[in-house]
VEXKEVEX-888019 format. One record per residue: residue number from 0; residue in one letter; chain; z, x, y of N, C-alpha, C in turn. Coordinates in pm, whole numbers. Atoms other than C-alpha are relative to their C-alpha. Layout:
N
(node NUM,'A','A',(Z,X,Y),(Z,X,Y),(Z,X,Y));
...
END
This chain:
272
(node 0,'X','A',(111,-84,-47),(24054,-18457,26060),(42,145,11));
(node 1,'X','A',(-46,-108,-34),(24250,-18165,26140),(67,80,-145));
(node 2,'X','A',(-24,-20,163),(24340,-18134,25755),(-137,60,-33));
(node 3,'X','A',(130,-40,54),(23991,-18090,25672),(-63,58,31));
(node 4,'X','A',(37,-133,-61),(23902,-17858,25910),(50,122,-38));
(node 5,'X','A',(-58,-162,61),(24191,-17635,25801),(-16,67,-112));
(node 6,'X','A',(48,-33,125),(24058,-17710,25426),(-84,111,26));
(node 7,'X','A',(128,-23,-11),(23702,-17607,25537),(24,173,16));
(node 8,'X','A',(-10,-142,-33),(23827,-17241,25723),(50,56,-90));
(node 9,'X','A',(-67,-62,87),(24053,-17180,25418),(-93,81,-122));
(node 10,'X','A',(110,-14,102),(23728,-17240,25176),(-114,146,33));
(node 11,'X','A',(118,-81,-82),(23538,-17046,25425),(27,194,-47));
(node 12,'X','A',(-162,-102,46),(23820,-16743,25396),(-9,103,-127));
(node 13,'X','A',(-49,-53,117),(23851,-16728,25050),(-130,40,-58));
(node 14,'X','A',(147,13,54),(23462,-16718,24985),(-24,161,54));
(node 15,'X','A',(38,-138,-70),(23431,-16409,25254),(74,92,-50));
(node 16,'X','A',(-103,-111,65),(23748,-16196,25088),(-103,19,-118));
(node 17,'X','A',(42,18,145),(23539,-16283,24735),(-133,40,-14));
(node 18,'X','A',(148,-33,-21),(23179,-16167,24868),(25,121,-6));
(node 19,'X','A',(-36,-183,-55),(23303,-15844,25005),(80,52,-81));
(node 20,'X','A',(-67,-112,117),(23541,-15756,24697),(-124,12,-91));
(node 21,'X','A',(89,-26,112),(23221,-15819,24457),(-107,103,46));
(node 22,'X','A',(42,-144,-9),(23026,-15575,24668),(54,91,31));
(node 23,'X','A',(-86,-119,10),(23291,-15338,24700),(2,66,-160));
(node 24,'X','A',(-18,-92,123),(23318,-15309,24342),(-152,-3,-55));
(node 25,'X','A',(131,-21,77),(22961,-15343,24261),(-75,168,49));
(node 26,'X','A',(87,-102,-87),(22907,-15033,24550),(107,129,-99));
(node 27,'X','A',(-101,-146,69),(23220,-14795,24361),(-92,13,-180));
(node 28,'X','A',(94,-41,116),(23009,-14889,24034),(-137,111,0));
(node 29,'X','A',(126,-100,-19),(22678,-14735,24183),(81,129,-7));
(node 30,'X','A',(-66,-119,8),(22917,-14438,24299),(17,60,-120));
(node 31,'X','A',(-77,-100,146),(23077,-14387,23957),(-111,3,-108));
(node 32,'X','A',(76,-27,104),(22765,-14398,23766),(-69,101,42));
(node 33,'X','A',(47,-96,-50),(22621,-14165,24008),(47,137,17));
(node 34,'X','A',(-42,-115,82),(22844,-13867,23882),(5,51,-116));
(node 35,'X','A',(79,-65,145),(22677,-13711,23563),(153,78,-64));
(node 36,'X','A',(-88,-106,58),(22924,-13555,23317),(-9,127,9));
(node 37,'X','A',(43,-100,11),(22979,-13217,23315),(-34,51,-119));
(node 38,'X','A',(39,-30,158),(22794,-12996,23048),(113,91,-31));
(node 39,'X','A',(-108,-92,102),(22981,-12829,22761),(-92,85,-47));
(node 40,'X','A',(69,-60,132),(22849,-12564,22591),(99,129,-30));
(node 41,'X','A',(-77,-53,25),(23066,-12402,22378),(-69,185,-67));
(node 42,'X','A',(52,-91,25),(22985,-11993,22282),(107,26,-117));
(node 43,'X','A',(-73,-47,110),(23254,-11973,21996),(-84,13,-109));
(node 44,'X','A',(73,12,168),(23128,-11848,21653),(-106,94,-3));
(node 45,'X','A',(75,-53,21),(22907,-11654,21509),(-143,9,-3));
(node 46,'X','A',(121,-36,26),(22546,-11519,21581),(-86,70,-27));
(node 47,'X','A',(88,-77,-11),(22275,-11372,21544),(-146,39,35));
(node 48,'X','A',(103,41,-68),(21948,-11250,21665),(-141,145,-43));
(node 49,'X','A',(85,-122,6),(21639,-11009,21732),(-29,28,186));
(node 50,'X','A',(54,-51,-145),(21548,-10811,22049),(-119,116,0));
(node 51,'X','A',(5,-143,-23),(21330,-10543,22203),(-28,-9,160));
(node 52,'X','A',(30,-14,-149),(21273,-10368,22482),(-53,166,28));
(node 53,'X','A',(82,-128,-78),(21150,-10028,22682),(125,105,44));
(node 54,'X','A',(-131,-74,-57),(21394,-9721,22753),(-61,104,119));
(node 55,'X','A',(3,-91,-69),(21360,-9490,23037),(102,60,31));
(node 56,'X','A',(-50,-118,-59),(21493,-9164,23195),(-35,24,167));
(node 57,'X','A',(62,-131,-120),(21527,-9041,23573),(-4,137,-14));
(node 58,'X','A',(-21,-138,71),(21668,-8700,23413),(-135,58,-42));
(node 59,'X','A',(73,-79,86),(21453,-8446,23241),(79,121,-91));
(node 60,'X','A',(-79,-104,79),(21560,-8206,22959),(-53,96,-28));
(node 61,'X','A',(33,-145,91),(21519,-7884,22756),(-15,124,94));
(node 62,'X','A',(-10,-102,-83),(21641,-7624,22970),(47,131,-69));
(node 63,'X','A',(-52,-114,81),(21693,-7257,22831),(161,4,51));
(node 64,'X','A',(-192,-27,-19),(22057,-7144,22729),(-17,154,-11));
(node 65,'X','A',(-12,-157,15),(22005,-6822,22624),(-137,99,-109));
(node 66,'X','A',(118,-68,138),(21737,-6551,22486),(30,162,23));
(node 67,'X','A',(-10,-159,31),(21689,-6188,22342),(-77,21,164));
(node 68,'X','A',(50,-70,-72),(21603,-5942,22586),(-148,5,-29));
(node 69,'X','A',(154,-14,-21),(21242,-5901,22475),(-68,-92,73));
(node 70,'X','A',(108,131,-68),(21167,-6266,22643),(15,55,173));
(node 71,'X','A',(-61,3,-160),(21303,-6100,22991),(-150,0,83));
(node 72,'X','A',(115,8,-72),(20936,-5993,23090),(-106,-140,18));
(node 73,'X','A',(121,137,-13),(20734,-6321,22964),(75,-117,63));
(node 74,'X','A',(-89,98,-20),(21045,-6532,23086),(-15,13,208));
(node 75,'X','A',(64,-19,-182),(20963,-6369,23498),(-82,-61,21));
(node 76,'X','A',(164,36,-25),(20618,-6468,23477),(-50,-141,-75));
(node 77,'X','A',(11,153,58),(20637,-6814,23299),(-118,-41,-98));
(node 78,'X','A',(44,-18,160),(20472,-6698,22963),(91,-88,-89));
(node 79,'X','A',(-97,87,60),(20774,-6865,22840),(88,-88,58));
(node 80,'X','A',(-69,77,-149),(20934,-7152,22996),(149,21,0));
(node 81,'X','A',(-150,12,9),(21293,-7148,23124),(47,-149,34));
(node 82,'X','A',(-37,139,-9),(21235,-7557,23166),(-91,-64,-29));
(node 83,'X','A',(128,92,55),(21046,-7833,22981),(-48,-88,81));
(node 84,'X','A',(-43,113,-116),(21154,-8090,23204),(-104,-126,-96));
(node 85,'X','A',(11,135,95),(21110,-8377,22879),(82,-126,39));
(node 86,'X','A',(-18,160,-45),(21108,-8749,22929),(60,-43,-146));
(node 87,'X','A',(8,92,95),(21304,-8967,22764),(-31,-145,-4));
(node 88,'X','A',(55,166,-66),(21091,-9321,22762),(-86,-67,-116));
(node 89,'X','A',(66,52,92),(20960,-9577,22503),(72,-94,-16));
(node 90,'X','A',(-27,157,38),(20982,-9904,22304),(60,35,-107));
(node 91,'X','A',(-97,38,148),(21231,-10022,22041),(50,-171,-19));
(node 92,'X','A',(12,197,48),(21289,-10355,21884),(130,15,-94));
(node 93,'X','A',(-92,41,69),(21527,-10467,21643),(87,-127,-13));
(node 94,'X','A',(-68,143,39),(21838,-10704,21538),(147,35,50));
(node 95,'X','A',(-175,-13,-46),(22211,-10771,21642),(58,-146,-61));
(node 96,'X','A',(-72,92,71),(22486,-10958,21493),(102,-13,57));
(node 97,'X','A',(-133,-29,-64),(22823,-11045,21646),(44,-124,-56));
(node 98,'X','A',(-140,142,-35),(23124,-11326,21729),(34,3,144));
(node 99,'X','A',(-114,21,-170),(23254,-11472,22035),(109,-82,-46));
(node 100,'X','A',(-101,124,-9),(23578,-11628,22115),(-13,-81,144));
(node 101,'X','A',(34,76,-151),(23558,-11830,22420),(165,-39,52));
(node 102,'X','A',(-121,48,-44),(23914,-11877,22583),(11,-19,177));
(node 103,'X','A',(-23,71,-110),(23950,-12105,22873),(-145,73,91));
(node 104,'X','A',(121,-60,-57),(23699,-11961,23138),(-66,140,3));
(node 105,'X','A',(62,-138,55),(23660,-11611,22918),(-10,-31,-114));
(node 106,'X','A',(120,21,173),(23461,-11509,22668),(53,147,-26));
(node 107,'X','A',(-45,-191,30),(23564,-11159,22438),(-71,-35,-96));
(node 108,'X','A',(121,-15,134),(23325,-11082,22152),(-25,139,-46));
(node 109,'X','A',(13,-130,117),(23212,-10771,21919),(-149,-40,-17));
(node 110,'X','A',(132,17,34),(22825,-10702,21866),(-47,127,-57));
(node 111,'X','A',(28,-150,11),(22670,-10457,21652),(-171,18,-2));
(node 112,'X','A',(142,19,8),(22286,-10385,21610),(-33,143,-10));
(node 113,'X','A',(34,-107,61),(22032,-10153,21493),(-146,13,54));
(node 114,'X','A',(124,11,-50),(21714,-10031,21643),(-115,92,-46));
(node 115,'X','A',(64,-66,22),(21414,-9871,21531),(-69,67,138));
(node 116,'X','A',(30,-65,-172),(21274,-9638,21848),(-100,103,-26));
(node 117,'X','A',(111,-127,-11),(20999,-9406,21950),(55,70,177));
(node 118,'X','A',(-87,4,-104),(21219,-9309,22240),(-3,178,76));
(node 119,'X','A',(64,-112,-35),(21007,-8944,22398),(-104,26,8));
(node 120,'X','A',(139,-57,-17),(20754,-8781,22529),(32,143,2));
(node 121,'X','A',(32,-218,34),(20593,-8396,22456),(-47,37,134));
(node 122,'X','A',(66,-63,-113),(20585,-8200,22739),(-54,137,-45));
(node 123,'X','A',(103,-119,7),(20307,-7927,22742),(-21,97,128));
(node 124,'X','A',(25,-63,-106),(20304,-7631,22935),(-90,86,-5));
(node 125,'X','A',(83,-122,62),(19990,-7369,22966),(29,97,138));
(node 126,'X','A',(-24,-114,-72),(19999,-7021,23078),(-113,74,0));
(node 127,'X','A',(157,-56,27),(19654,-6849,23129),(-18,189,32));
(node 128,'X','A',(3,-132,46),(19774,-6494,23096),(15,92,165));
(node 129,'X','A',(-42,-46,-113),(19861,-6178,23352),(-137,103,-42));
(node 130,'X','A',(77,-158,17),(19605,-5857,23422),(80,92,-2));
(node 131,'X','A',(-63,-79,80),(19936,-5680,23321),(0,-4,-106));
(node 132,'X','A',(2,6,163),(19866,-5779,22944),(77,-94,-59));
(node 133,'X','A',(-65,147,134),(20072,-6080,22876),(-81,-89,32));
(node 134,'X','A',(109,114,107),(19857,-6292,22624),(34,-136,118));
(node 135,'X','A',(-79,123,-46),(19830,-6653,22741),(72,-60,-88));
(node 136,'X','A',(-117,58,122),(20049,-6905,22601),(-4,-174,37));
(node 137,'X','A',(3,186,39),(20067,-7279,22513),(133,0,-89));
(node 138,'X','A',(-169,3,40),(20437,-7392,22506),(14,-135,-11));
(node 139,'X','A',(18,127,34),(20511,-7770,22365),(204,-21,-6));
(node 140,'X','A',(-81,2,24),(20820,-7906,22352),(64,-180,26));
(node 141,'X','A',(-22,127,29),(20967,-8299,22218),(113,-30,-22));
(node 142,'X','A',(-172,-6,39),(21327,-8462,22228),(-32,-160,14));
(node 143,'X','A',(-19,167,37),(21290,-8824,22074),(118,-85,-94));
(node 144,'X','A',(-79,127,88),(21498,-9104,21979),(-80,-52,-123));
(node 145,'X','A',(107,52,105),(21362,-9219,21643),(57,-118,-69));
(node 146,'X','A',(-56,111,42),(21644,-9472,21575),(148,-9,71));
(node 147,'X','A',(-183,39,-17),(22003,-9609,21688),(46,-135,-20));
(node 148,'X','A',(-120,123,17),(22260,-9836,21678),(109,-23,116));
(node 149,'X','A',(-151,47,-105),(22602,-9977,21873),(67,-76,-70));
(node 150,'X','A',(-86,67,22),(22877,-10089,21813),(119,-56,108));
(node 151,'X','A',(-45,33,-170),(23027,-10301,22132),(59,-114,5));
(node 152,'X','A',(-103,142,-76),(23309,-10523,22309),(-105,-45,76));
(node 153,'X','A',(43,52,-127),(23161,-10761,22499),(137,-108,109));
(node 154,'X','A',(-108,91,-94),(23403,-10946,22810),(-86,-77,82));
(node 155,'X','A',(109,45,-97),(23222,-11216,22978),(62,-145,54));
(node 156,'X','A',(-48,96,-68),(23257,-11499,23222),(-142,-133,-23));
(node 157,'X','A',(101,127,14),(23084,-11858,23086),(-23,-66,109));
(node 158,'X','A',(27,126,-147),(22929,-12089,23371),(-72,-77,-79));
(node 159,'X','A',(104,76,35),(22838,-12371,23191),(-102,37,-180));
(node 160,'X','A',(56,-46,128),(22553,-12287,22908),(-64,182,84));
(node 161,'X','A',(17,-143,-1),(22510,-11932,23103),(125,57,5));
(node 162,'X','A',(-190,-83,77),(22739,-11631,23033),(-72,153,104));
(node 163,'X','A',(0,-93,-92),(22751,-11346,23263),(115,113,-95));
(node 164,'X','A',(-59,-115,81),(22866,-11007,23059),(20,119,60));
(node 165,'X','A',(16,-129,-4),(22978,-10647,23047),(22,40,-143));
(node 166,'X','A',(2,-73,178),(22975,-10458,22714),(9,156,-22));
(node 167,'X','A',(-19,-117,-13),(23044,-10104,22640),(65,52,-187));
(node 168,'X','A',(-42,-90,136),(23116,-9882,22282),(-59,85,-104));
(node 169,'X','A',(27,-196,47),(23044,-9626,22040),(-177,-43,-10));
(node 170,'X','A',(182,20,19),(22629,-9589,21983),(-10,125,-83));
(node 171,'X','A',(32,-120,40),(22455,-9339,21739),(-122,-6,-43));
(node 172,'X','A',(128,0,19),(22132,-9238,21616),(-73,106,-41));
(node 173,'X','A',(54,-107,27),(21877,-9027,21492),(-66,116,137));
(node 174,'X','A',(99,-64,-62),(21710,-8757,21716),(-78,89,-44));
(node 175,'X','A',(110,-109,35),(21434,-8504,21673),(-63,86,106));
(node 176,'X','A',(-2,-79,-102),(21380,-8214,21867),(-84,129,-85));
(node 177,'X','A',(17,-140,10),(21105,-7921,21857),(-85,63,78));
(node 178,'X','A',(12,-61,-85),(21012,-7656,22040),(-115,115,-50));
(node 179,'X','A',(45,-105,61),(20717,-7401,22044),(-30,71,138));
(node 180,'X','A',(51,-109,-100),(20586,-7107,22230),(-130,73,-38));
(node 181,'X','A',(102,-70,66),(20246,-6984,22105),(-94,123,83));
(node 182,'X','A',(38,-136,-53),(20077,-6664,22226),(-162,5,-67));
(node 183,'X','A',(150,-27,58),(19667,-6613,22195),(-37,164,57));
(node 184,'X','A',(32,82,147),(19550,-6438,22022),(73,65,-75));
(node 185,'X','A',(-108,8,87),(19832,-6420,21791),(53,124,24));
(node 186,'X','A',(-146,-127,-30),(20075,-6210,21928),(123,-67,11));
(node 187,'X','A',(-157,79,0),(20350,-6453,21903),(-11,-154,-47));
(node 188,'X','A',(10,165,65),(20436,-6768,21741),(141,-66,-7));
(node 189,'X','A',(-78,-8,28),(20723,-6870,21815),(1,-190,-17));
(node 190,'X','A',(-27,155,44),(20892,-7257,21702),(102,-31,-50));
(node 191,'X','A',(-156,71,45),(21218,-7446,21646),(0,-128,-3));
(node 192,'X','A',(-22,149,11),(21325,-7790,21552),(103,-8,-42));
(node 193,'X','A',(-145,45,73),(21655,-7957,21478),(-36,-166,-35));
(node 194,'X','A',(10,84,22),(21683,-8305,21341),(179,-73,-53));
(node 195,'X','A',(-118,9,15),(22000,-8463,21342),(61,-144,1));
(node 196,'X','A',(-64,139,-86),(22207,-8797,21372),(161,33,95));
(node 197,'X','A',(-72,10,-132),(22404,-8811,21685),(106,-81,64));
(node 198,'X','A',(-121,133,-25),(22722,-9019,21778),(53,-9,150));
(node 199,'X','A',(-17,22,-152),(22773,-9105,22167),(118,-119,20));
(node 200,'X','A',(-82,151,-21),(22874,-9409,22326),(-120,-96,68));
(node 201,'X','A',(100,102,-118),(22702,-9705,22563),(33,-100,32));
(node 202,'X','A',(-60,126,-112),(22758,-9924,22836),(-76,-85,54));
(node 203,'X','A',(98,61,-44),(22576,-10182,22985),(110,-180,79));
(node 204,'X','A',(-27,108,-63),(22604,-10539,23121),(-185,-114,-15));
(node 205,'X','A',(108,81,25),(22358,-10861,23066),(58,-163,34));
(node 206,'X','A',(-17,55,-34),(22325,-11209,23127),(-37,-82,-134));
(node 207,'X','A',(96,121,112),(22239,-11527,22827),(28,-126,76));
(node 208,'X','A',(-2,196,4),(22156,-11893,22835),(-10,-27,-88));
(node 209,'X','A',(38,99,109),(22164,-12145,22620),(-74,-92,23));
(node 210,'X','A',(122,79,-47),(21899,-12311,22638),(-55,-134,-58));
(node 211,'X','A',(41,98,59),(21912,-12518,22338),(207,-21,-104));
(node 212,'X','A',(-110,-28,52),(22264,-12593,22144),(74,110,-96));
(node 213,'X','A',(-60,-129,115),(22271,-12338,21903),(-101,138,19));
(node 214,'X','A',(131,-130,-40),(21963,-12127,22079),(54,88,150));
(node 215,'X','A',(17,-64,-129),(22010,-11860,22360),(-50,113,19));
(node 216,'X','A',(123,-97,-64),(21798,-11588,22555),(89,49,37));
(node 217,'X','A',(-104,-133,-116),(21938,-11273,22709),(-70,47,7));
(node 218,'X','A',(60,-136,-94),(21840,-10993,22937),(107,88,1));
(node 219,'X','A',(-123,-89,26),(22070,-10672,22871),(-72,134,78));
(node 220,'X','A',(16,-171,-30),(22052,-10317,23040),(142,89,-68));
(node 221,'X','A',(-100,-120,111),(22235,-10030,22824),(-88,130,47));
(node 222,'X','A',(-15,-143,51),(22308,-9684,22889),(16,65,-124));
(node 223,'X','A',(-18,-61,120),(22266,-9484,22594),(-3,146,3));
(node 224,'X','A',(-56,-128,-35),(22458,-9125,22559),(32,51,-161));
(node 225,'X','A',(-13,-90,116),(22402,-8921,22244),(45,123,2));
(node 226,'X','A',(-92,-178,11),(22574,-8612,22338),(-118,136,8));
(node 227,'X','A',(58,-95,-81),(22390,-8276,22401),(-65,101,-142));
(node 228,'X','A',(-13,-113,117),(22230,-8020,22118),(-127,112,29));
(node 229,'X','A',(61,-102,-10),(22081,-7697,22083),(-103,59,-116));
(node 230,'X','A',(155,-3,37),(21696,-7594,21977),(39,186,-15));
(node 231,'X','A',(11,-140,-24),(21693,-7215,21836),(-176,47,1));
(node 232,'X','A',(120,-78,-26),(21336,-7067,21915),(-40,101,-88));
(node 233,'X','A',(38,-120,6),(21163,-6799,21714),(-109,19,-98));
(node 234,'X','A',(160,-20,79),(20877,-6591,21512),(55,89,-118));
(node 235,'X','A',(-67,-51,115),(21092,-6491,21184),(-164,128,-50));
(node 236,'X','A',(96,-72,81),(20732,-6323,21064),(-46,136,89));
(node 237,'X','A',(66,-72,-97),(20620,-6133,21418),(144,88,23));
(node 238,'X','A',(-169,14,-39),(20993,-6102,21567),(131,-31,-4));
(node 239,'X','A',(-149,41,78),(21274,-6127,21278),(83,32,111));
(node 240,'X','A',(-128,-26,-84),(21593,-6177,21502),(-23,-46,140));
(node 241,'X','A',(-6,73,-138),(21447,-6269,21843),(-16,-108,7));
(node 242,'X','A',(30,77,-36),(21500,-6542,21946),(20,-79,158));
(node 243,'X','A',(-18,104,-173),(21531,-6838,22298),(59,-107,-76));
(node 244,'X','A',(-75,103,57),(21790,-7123,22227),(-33,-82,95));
(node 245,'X','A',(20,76,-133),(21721,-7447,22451),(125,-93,-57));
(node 246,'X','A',(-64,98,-20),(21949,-7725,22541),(-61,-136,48));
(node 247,'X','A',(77,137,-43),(21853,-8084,22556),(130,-100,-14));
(node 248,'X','A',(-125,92,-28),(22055,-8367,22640),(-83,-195,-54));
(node 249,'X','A',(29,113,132),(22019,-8723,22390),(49,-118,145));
(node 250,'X','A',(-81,102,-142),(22054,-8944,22767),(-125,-108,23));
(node 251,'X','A',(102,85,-4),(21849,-9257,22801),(60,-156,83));
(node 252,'X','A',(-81,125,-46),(21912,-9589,22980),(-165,-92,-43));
(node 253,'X','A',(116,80,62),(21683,-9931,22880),(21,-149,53));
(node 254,'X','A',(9,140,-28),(21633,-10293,22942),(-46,-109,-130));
(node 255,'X','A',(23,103,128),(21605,-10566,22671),(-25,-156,23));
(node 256,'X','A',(-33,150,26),(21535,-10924,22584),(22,-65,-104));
(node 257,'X','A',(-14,48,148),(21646,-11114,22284),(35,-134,3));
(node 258,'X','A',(2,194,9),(21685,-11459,22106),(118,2,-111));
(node 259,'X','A',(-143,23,102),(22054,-11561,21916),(-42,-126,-53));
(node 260,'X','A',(6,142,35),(22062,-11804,21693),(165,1,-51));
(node 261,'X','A',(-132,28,47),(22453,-11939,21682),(76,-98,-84));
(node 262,'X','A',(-46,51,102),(22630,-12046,21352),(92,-76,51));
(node 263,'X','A',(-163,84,-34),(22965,-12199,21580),(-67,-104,-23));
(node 264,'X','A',(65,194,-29),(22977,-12590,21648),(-81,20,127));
(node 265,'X','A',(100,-9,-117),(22704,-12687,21799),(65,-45,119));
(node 266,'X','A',(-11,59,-143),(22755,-12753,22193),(-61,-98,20));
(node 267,'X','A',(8,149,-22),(22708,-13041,22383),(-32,11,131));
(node 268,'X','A',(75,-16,-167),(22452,-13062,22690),(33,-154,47));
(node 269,'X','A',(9,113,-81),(22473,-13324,22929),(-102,-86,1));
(node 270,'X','A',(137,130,-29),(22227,-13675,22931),(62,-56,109));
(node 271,'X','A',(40,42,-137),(22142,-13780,23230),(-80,-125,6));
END
């Protein structure tokens, strides 16, 4: 009797160790299926894409540098301006091409791109004349971006399929710049323009996703710094030799969005 009792507690025993290991490991199964892989997405390789976006200015430009003595009287009395105070602000679109390398939890890359731009506004100034005898005057004056480019490092930190950037290098571009001063009724006519391409630099910083394995979106802000040039003024037909020189400054900052499409191996999102 006492045999078969000790059978019975042994059976009993070995049944309760054998319940509680099969839900032990059935409960570490739920656990371990209940940690998702992490995603990959790799940014190596080559892409490319299209963007646009909107540029603005807090600045204003076209400030006089220097003029003949004859402007000294209409230059007191603001017959002629000694400041335009021109915007630089508008839309541009375009394309960019680059490479990334992706090493360990950095990213280094090269991007270049090209933009078509309407990148200014005309400021207009009127003058409605003195009862000392200076004429009135209607003075105009425009300093636009009409195209650029970059050429730029990018250094950035991947999280995943987003990428957190800074970027910075040379930029250049067309500008167009002219200037008038007109006098009613025709006692002066004066007008200048330069047209030039321009070589700066530009800096910025932006953010992408990937959104799809070989697809990603960005948001970029860029400074853009074309360097500084000078507008000569004058009325070769009225006033051979006099002239007003202005200074304008090629300074713009902007915001963008664009879409890459990347040639590397494709990446590898997570299923869930």
């Amino acid at each position: 009797m006492k045999r078969q009792v000790a059978r019975t507690l042994a059976v009993a025993l070995l049944l309760s160790v054998a319940t509680g290991g099969a839900a032990s490991a059935a409960d570490m199964a739920v656990k371990a299926s209940a940690m998702p892989p992490a995603a990959v997405y790799n940014w190596t390789g080559w892409y490319a894409g299209v963007n646009g976006g909107w540029a603005f200015e807090g600045n204003t430009t076209g400030r006089l540098v220097s003029a003949d003595p004859l402007f000294n009287a209409v230059l007191a009395v603001g017959a002629t301006p000694t400041f335009f105070g021109v915007k630089h602000e508008g839309g541009f679109g375009g394309g960019q091409v680059g490479y990334n390398w992706q090493m360990a939890n950095w990213l280094v890359g090269v991007e270049a791109d090209i933009q078509g731009a309407d990148i200014g506004r005309t400021s207009t100034l009127a003058f409605s004349g003195t009862t000392a005898g200076i004429a009135p005057s209607v003075s105009t004056a425009r300093d636009y971006i009409a195209w650029f480019g970059t050429l730029r490092g990018r250094v950035g930190l991947p999280v995943g399929p987003a990428l957190l950037y800074a970027t910075g290098g040379l930029a250049y571009g067309g500008v167009r710049t002219t200037v008038t001063n007109s006098y009613a009724p025709a006692t002066g006519n004066f007008a200048g323009n330069d047209s030039s391409t321009r070589v700066g630099w530009a800096a910025g910083a932006g953010v992408e996703w990937g959104f799809a394995p070989s697809w990603t979106l960005r948001g970029e802000y860029l400074h853009l710094d074309l360097g500084r040039s000078n507008v000569t003024m004058a009325d070769p037909a009225a006033l051979p030799g006099v002239v007003a020189i202005y200074g304008f400054s090629h300074v713009t900052d902007s915001v963008r969005v664009g879409v890459n499409y990347r040639f590397g191996p494709t990446s590898v999102v997570a299923k869930y």
